[in-house]
C-alpha positions in Angstrom: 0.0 0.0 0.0 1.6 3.3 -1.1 1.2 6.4 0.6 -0.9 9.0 -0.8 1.2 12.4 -1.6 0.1 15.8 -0.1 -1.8 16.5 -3.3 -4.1 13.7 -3.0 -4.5 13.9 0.8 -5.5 17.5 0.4 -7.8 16.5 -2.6 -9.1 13.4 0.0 -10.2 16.0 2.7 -12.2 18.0 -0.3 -14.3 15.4 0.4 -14.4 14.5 3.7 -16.3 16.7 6.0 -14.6 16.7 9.6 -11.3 15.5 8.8 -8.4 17.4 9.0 -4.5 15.6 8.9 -2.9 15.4 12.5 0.2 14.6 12.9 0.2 12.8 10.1 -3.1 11.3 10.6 -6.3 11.4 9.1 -8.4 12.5 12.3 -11.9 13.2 13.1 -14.0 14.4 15.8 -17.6 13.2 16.5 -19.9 14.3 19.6 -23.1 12.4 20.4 -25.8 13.1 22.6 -24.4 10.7 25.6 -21.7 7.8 26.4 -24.5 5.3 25.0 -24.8 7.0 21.6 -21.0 7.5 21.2 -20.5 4.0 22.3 -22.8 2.6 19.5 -20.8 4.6 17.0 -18.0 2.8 18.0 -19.7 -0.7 17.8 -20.4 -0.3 14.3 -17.1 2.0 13.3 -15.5 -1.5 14.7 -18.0 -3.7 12.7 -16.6 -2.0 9.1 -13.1 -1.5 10.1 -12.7 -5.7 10.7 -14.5 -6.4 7.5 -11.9 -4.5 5.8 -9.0 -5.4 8.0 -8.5 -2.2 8.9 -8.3 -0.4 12.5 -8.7 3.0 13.5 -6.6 4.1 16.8 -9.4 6.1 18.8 -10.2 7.7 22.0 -13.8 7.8 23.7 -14.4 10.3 26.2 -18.3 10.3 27.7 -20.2 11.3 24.9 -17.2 12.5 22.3 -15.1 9.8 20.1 -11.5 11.1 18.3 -10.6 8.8 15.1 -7.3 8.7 14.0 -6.2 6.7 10.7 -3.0 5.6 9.3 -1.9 3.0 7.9 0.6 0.5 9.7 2.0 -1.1 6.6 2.7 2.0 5.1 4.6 3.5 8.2 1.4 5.5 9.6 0.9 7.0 6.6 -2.3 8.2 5.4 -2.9 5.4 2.5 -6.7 4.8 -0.2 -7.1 2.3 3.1 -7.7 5.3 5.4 -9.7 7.8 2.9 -12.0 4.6 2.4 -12.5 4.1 6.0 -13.2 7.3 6.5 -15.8 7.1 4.2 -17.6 4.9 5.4 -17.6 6.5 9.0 -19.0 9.5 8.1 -21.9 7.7 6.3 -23.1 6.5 9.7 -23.3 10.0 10.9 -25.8 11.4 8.3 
């Protein structure tokens, strides 16, 4: 898996509403209403992410839930894996 260039990263976040690069990372924020919704994200951002073989690192604080993605094979870069992924976590928050 190659790592996308800056070009194609930026062009990536064109597209992906509440992502931004961190550290090197493609990251997003998401708030929910309470720990139970935020927790049920995170049941089915885990259902997706092991049918692609692909895990997000991520932080859950009460009713708030940081992604980060990279991709380990690529030396934590941001690869088509992550953009993907990402993807498909933000359709389960429209």
């Amino acid at each position: 898996m190659e790592p996308l260039n800056s070009e194609q990263v930026t062009e990536a976040l064109q597209q992906l509403d509440g992502w931004q690069v961190e550290n090197g990372k493609l990251c997003a924020d998401f708030e929910f209403d309470d720990f139970v919704g935020a927790f049920g994200f995170i049941s089915q951002v885990a259902l997706i992410a092991e049918s692609a073989n692909h895990h997000p690192n991520w932080s859950n604080v009460y009713s708030s839930v940081h992604i980060a993605l990279s991709t380990h094979e690529a030396d934590d870069s941001i690869t088509e894996l992550d953009v993907k992924l990402a993807r498909e976590i933000n359709k389960l928050t429209t």
